[in-house]
N, C-alpha and C positions, 0 to 999 in steps of 0.2 A: 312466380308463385311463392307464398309465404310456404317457410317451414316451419315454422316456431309462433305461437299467438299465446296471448294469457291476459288476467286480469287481474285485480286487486280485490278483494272483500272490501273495502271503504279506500273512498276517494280521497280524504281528509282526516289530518291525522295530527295532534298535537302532542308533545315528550311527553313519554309514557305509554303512548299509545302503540299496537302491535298491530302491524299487518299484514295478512297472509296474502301469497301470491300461488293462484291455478295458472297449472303451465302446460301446454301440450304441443306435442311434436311430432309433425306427419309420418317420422320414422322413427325407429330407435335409436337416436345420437346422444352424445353425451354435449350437452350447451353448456355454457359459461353464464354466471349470475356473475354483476356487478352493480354495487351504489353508485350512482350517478347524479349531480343536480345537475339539471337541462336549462342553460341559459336565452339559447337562440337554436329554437328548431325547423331554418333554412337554412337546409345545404345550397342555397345557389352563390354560385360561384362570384355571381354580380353584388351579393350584399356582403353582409360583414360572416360572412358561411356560418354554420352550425358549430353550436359550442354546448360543451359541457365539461361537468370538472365532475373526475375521478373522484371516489371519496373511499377511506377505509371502513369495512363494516363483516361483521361474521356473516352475512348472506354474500360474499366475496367467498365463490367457489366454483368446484364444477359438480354438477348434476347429471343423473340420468333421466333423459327423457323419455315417454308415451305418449302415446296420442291415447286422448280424453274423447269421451263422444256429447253430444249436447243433441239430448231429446226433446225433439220439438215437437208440437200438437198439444193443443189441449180439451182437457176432459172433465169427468168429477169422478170421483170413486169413492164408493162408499163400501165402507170394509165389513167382511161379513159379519154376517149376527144371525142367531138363531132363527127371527123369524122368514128371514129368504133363504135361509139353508133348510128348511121347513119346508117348503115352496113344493107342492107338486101339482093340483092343479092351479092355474092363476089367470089374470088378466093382468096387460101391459099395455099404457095409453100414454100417448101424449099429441103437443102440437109441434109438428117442425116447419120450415120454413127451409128448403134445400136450398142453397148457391152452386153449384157443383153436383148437380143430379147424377150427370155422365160420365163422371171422375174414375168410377170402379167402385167395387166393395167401402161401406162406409157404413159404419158403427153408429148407431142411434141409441138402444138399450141392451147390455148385454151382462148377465151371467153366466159365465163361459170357462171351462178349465180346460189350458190346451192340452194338454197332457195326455186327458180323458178324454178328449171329444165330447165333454158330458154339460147339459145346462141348455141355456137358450142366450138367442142373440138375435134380435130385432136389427135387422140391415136394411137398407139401402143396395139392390145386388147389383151386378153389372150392368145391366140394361135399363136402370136408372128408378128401379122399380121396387116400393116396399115389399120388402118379404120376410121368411125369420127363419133361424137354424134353429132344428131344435137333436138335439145330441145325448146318446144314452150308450151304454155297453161296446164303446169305442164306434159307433155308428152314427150318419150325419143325413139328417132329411131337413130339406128346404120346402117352401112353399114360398111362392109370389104371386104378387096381384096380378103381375102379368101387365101394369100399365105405367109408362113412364110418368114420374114425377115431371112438375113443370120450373123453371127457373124461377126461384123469389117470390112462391107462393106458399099460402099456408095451408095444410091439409093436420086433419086429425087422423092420428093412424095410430093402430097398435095390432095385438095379436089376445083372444083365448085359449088357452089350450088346456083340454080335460081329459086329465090322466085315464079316469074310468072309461074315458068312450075312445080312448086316442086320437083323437078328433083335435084341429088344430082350427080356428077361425081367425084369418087375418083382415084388416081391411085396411084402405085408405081413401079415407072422406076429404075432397077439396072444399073449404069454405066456404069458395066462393065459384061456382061453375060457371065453366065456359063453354056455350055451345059447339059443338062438332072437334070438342077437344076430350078424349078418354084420357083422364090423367085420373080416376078414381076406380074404386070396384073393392067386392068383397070374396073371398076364395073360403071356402070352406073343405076342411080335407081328413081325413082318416089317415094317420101315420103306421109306420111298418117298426116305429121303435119307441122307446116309453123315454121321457123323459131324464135320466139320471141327475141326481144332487150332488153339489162340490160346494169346496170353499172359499171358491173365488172372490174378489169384490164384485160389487154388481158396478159398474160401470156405464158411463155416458157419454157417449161422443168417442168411446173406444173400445177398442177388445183385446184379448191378448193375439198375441202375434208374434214375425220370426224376429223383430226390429231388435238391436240390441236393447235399448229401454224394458222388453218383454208385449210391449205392445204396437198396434197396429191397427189400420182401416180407419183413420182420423177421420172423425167426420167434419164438412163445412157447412156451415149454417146455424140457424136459430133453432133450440128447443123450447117449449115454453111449458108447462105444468107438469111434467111426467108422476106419473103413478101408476101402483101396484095393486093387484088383491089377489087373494088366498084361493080365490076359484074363478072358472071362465064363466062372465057376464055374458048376456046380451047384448045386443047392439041396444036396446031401451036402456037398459042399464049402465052404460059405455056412456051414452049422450047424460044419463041424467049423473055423472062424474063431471060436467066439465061444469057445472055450477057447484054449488057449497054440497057438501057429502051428502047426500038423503041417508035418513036415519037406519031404512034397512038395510044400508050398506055398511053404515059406520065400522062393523064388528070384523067386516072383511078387509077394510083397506091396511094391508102390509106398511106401506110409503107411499107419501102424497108431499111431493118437492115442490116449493114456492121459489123460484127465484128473485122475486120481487123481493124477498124477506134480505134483512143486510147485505145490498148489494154492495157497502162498503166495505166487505169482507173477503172470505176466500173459502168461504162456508155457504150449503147449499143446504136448505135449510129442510128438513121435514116434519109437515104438520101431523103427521099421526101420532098416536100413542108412544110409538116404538121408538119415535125420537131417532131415524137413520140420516143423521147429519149428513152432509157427503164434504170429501175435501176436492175444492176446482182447483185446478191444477194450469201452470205457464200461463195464468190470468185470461183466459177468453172476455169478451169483449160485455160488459156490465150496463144494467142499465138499457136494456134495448125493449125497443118496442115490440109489443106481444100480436098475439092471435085476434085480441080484444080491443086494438088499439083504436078509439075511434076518432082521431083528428081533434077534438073538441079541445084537447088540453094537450098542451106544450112541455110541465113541468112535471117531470114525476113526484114531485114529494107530495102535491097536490093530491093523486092517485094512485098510487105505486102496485096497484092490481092490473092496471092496460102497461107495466113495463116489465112482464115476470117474464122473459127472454135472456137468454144466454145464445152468445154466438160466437160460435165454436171456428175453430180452425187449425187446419192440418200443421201451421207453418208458427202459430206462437211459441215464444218462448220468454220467462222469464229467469230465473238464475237457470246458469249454465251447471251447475251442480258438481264442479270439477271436484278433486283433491288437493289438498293445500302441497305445493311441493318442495314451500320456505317461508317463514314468517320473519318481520322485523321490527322490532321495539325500536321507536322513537325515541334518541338518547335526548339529554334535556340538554346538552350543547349545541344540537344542529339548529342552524338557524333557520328560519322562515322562507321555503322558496316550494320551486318544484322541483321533484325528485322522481327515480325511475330505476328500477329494475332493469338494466339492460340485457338482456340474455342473448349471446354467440352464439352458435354451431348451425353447423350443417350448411353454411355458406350465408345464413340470413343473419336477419340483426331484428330484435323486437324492444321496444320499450315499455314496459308495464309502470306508470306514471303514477303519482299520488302527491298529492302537496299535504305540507308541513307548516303550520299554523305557529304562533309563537306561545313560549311560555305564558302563565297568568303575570301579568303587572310587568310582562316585558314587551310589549308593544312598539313599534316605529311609531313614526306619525303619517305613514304612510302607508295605504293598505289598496293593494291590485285584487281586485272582484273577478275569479274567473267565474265565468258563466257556464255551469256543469248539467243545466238543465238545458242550455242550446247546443252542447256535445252531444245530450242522449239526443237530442231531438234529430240529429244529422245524425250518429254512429252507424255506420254501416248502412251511409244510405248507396241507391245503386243506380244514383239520376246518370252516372256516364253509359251506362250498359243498358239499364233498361227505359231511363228517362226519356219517353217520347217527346220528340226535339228540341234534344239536351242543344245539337249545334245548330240551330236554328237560333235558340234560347241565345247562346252564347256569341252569335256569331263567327264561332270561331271554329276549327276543326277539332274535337275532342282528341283526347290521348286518352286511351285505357291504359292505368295501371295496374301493376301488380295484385296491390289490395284487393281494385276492381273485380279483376280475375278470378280470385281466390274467393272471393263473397256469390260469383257467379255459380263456383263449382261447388259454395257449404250456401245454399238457402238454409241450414239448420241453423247459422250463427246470426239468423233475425234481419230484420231489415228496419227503417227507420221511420221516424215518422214524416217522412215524404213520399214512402213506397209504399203498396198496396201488395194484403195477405193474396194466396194464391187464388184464391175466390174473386180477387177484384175489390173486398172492401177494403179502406184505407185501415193502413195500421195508426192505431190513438193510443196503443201503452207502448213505451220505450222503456230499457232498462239496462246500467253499464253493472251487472251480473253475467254479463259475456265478455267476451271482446270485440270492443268496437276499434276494429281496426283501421280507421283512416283517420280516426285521432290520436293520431300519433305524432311524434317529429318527424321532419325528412318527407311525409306522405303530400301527395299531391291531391289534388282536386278536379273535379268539372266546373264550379264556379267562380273558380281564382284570378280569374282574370285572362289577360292574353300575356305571355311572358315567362319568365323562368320560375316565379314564386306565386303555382296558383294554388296560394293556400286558403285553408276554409276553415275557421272554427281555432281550436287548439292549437295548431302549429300557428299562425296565424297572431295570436297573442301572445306566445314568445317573443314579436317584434316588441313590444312596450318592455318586457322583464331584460330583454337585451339591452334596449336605450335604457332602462334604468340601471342597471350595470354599468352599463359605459359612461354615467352623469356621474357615477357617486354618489347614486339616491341609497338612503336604508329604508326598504321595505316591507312590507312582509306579505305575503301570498292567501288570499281567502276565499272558500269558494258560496255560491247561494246553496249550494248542498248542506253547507251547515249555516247560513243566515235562515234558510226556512226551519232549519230545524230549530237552532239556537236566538234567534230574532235579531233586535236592535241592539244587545248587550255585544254582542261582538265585533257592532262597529262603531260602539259608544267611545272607546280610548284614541280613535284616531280624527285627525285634524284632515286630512284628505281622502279620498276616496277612489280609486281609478277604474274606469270599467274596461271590459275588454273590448276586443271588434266589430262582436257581434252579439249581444244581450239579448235577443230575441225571446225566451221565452220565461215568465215570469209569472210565480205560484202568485196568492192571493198573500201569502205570510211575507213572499222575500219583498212584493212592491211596498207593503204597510213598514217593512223594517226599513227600509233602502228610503220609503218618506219620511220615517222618521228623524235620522240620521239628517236627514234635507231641511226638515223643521227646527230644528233642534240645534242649529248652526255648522253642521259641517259641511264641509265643500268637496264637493263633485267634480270628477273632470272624466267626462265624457265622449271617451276616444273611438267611436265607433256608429254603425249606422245601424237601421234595423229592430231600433232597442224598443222594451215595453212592448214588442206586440202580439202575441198570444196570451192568454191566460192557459195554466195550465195547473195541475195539481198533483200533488206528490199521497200516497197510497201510506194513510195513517198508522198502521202496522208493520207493511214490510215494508225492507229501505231499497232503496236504488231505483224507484219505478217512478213515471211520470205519466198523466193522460193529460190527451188532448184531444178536442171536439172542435175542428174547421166550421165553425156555423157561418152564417149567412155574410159573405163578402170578403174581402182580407185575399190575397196571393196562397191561393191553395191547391196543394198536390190532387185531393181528393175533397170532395164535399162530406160531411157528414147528415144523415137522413132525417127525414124530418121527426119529427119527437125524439132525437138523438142530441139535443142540443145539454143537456144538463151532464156533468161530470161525476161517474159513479163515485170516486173518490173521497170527493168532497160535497155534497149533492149541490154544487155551485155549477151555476150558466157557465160555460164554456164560451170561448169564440175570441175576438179581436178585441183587446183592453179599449182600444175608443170607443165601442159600441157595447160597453158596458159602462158608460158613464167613468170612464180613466181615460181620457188620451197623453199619451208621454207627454204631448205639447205640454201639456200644466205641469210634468215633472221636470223635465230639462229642454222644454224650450221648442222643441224640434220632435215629430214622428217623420215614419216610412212615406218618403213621395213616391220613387222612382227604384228602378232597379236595372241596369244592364249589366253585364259579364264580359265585354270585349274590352275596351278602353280605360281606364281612369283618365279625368281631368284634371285640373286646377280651378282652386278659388279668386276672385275678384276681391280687395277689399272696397268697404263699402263706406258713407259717409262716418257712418256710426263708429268704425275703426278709428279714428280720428278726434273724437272725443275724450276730454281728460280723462276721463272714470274708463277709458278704456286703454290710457295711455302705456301701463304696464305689461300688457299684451304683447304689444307691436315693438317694445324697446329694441334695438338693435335693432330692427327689420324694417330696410326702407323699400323694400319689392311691393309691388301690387300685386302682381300676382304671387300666391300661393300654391306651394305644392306641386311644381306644373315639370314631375318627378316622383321614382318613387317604385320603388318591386312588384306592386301590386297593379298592376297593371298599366304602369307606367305616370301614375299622377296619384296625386292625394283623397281629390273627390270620386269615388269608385265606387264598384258592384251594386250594393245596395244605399241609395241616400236620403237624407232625410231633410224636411225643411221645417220653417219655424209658420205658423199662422196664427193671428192673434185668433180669427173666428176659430179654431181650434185648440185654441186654450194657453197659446205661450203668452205670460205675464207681460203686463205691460209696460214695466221697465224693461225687459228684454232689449240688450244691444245685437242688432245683426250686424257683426262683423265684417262679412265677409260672404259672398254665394261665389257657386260654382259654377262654370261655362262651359260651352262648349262640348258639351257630350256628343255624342251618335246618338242617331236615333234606334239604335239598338233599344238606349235606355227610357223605357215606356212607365206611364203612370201607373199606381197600383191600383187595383178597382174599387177602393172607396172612396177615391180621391174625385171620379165623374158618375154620373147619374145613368147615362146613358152611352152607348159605343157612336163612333163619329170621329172621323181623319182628326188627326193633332194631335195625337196623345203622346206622340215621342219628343224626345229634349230638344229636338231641333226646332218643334214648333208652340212644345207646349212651358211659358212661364214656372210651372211648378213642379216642373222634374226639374232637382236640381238639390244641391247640398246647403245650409245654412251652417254657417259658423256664427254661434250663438253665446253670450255671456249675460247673466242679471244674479241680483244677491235675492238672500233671502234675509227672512229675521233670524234676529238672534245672531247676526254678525256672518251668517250661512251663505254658499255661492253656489253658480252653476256653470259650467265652461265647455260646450258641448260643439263637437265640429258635425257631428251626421253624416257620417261618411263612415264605410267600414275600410279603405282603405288608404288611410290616416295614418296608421302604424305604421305600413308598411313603407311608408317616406321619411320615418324620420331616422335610417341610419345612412343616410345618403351624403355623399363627399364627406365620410367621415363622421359622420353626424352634425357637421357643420352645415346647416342650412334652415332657411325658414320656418319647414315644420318643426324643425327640432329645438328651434330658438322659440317660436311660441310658444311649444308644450313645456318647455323650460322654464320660461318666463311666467306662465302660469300657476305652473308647481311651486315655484321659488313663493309668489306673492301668494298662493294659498297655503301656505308656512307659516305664513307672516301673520298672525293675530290678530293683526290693527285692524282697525273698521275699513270699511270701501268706502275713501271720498275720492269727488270731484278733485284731486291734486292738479 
């Protein structure tokens, strides 16, 4: 069990820059803060172990620790104002769409002071059934429809309630009915208490409650139009709101909320007079299909009236909202790597990680790319614990760890974008504004392979920062958290380029930067597998947040629904970079073929190895095979691999160097690779599961050197680092140093 977790305010940090560190601790112990740079973060005892070096710094101290809480659920709150603290008789309408009918008590619209008991609150009550509290003189009277809601449907439902008659009229209208199914009805009732006024927020998707945050009764599902008015309507009246305002109504409507309106925002937007903005809160899910949705269009900017949906869920979270409990200024002597907060006590060990970019105009000529949008995309995912057949997947017998454990027992600390909110729909925003705690060093995996170092993601790329320590490379450490934000100028002063293991997910900004760089003459060296294959997009305003929409094909946790395919973010198509007209093939040669999790293999070289222009490569290395060794599970070509195809776009001077053999048939095709299901699709029988080691230049003197394989790194600190992986990646680096042109020598 963890005792000690925390995170960083920014991931990336260059001299001068200050960063603060949230710390919390399941008990009250006093923990130890130390600077650290993290060389190599595998403690297995088989590789070259974990390393890091001490470093002197004024956050070298001890602390006293608390545990932090992180409230998760999100909603909208709209903070009071005269005219709903005004409020005594009203109507209250909207569309919802329930996921979790049966959950218990769930918050739809609520004006509510718990203190008072005073106001009103449109529920969802326990028996799955619209109803509403309504609360006056410390006194609490419900009414319900009395009729359960149904699963992922849409019903109009609200409540009138008129002060002079004390009379309350609730209803809930199903859209679309189904015979010999009661899941609608209207109640109409005479109350025993009058309404009272407070200053509550009026609230959506919550209420207040005993939760430390102050709130409670999250609700799951879609809202879509909700509004207000000053006195209890008709049901004529009720229906003629869900079109454009009728004029006799105009003078009543309080708030009338568009979701549709800037859904690139965090603002809920209201069209009446009153201008009752609302702030949405741990980002609910943007962009979704309404009440009104009618198939015909695909894209919402086209129409953005069939996508005014928000959907809500008990389990989002975006920043964890701790207290800073140390900050550190980046002095302008540390050099360029990864660094870490290590914090002691209490028997545990935590590293709060961040890399350190270099001065202006002091640059290496070598620059390590970590991939910070494929950490959020994995941070605290829960495929060993809840991944249904994680060891099927793997063929291997899982290990729960610690982390595991500990993420099991805080559902508050998020889950990733492979796991599914507690409603079932897939989570599409990720955000390292908590702690993602299996990106860590030392942390183990479910998909690492079979062996002592199943590592995934972040530890994982440590293996490349270690062999470049141990060569006498100078590098300097960058991550696409600041290429998206900062572009192509950050990787303009360098001569090489190194990516991590597993590049997988890639904004619209970092591929345009990371081409340019490719165009423009500099060289790539492509040590991983997996890469270029989601699009996804970083949230214009606030920092540390990424969406992603699984559209149609690609290796997916969850599907996303159909008119769900556009990215609130950015209002860009969502899905698999090939099937958006980018496949990696045309940027380095090679996309995702295959993937298994028990084995690694080894490479074959191929004729093409053999050819002068590719003489440089192979120097010193007279083995055929490749790789056939290695931490990750045992060989070089692993987990996830990728191959090269001209019909998918790898340039046609592309040299394949080298494929990979001999997998299990663990390792199966990814599903946009065949048309239709049908026996062969695993390595043992199918051609194109398989890894390519790939090299061709570009103009302007530009390279590409890319193996496809995510477990590449982890062979090359093997007999010392004396061995073929580690003499090609050598050889490479060396000759993409070297300025001269690429000829046939």
């Amino acid at each position: 069990m963890l005792t000690i977790t925390g995170y960083p305010d920014r991931i990336y940090a260059r001299p001068g820059d200050t960063i603060r560190f949230m710390v919390s601790c399941e008990s009250e112990i006093t923990y130890r803060a130390d600077l650290v740079r993290i060389i190599c973060g595998d403690d297995n005892p088989d590789g070259p172990g974990y390393k890091e070096e001490e470093l002197q710094s004024d956050i070298n101290a001890d602390y006293q620790g608390r545990k932090q809480h992180i409230h998760a659920g999100s909603y909208v709150s709209v903070s009071d104002a005269r005219p709903l603290r005004a409020l005594d008789s009203f109507t209250v309408q909207a569309f919802i769409w329930p996921t979790t009918p049966l959950k218990g008590k769930q918050a739809l619209i609520s004006k509510w002071d718990a203190a008072s008991n005073s106001g009103f609150a449109l529920i969802i009550d326990e028996t799955g059934s619209l109803a509403i509290d309504i609360g006056g003189n410390g006194a609490i009277e419900r009414v319900s429809v009395g009729a359960p809601l149904q699963l992922k449907r849409w019903y109009r439902v609200g409540a009138a309630y008129d002060a002079a008659s004390g009379t309350v009229r609730i209803f809930q209208i199903p859209m679309l009915a189904v015979p010999d199914i009661a899941d609608g009805g209207t109640k109409e009732q005479r109350l025993g208490v009058r309404m009272g006024s407070n200053r509550a927020a009026l609230l959506f998707a919550a209420m207040p409650g005993d939760k430390p945050s102050g709130l409670d009764f999250y609700y799951n599902g879609k809202i879509d139009g909700p509004v207000i008015t000053s006195r209890a309507l008709g049901e004529g009246d009720c229906e003629a709101l869900i079109g454009q305002t009728p004029q006799r109504l105009a003078f009543d409507i309080v708030g009338r909320w568009d979701f549709s309106k800037r859904m690139d925002s965090q603002i809920a937007c209201d069209l009446s007079v009153n201008r009752l903005d609302g702030k949405v809160v741990n980002f609910p899910t943007r962009a979704m299909t309404g009440w009104n949705w009618t198939g015909e269009i695909m894209n919402y900017n086209e129409d953005p009236s069939q996508w005014g949906a928000i959907h809500f869920h008990d389990d989002d979270v975006y920043d964890a909202g701790w207290e800073s409990d140390f900050a550190f200024t980046v002095p302008a002597e540390l050099k360029s790597g990864i660094y870490a907060a290590r914090l002691r006590g209490g028997g545990d060990e935590e590293h709060v990680w961040f890399t350190v970019g270099p001065a202006p105009d002091e640059e290496s000529e070598i620059a390590l790319l970590l991939p910070i949008a494929s950490y959020m995309a994995y941070g605290n995912d829960r495929l060993g614990m809840d991944g249904g057949g994680a060891e099927l997947l793997n063929d291997i017998l899982n290990v729960i760890n610690p982390h595991e454990i500990f993420l099991n027992d805080h559902v508050e600390y998020g889950g990733s974008l492979y796991d599914a909110h507690s409603d079932g729909s897939g989570i599409c925003y990720s955000s390292r504004l908590r702690p993602l705690v299996n990106m860590r060093p030392k942390r183990q995996g479910t998909l690492g392979g079979f062996g002592g170092s199943k590592l995934w993601q972040f530890a994982a790329d440590t293996h490349i920062t270690d062999w470049l320590e141990a060569k006498n490379f100078k590098y300097d450490v960058l991550t696409d958290d600041e290429l998206h934000d900062r572009g192509y100028q950050i990787l303009a002063p360098y001569k090489v380029l190194i990516t991590g293991t597993h590049p997988e997910y890639w904004s619209t900004e970092m591929w345009d930067a990371f081409d340019a760089f490719r165009q423009r003459g500099g060289r790539i060296m492509y040590l991983g597998g997996d890469g270029w294959y989601w699009r996804i997009a970083y949230h214009p305003e606030f920092p540390g947040i990424v969406e992603l929409r699984r559209t149609e094909s690609g290796v997916r946790a969850w599907p996303a629904a159909p008119g769900e395919y556009y990215q609130s973010f950015d209002r860009r198509q969502g899905g698999l970079w090939s099937r958006l007209g980018r496949a990696p093939h045309g940027l380095v040669g090679v996309g995702f073929a295959a993937q298994g999790f028990d084995i690694s293999s080894y490479y074959k070289r191929l004729p093409d190895s053999y050819k002068p222009e590719a003489q440089f490569v192979f120097e010193d290395v007279d083995d055929e095979k490749i790789g056939d060794f290695g931490l990750i599970g045992g060989g070089a070509a692993g987990l996830e691999v990728d191959r090269s195809g001209g019909e998918l776009g790898t340039p046609p001077n592309a040299l394949i160097l080298a494929k990979s053999e001999n997998h299990t048939n663990t390792y199966l095709m990814v599903p946009e690779e065949f048309l239709e299901t049908a026996p062969g699709l695993g390595a043992e029988e199918h051609v194109n599961a398989r890894a390519d080691m790939v090299f061709f230049t570009m103009p302007n003197n530009g390279a590409v050197f890319s193996v496809g394989s995510i477990s590449w790194a982890g062979s090359l600190s093997h007999n010392g680092y004396q061995n073929n992986v580690s003499q090609i990646t050598e050889n490479v680096l060396n000759r993409f140093l070297d300025s001269s042109p690429f000829t046939a020598d």
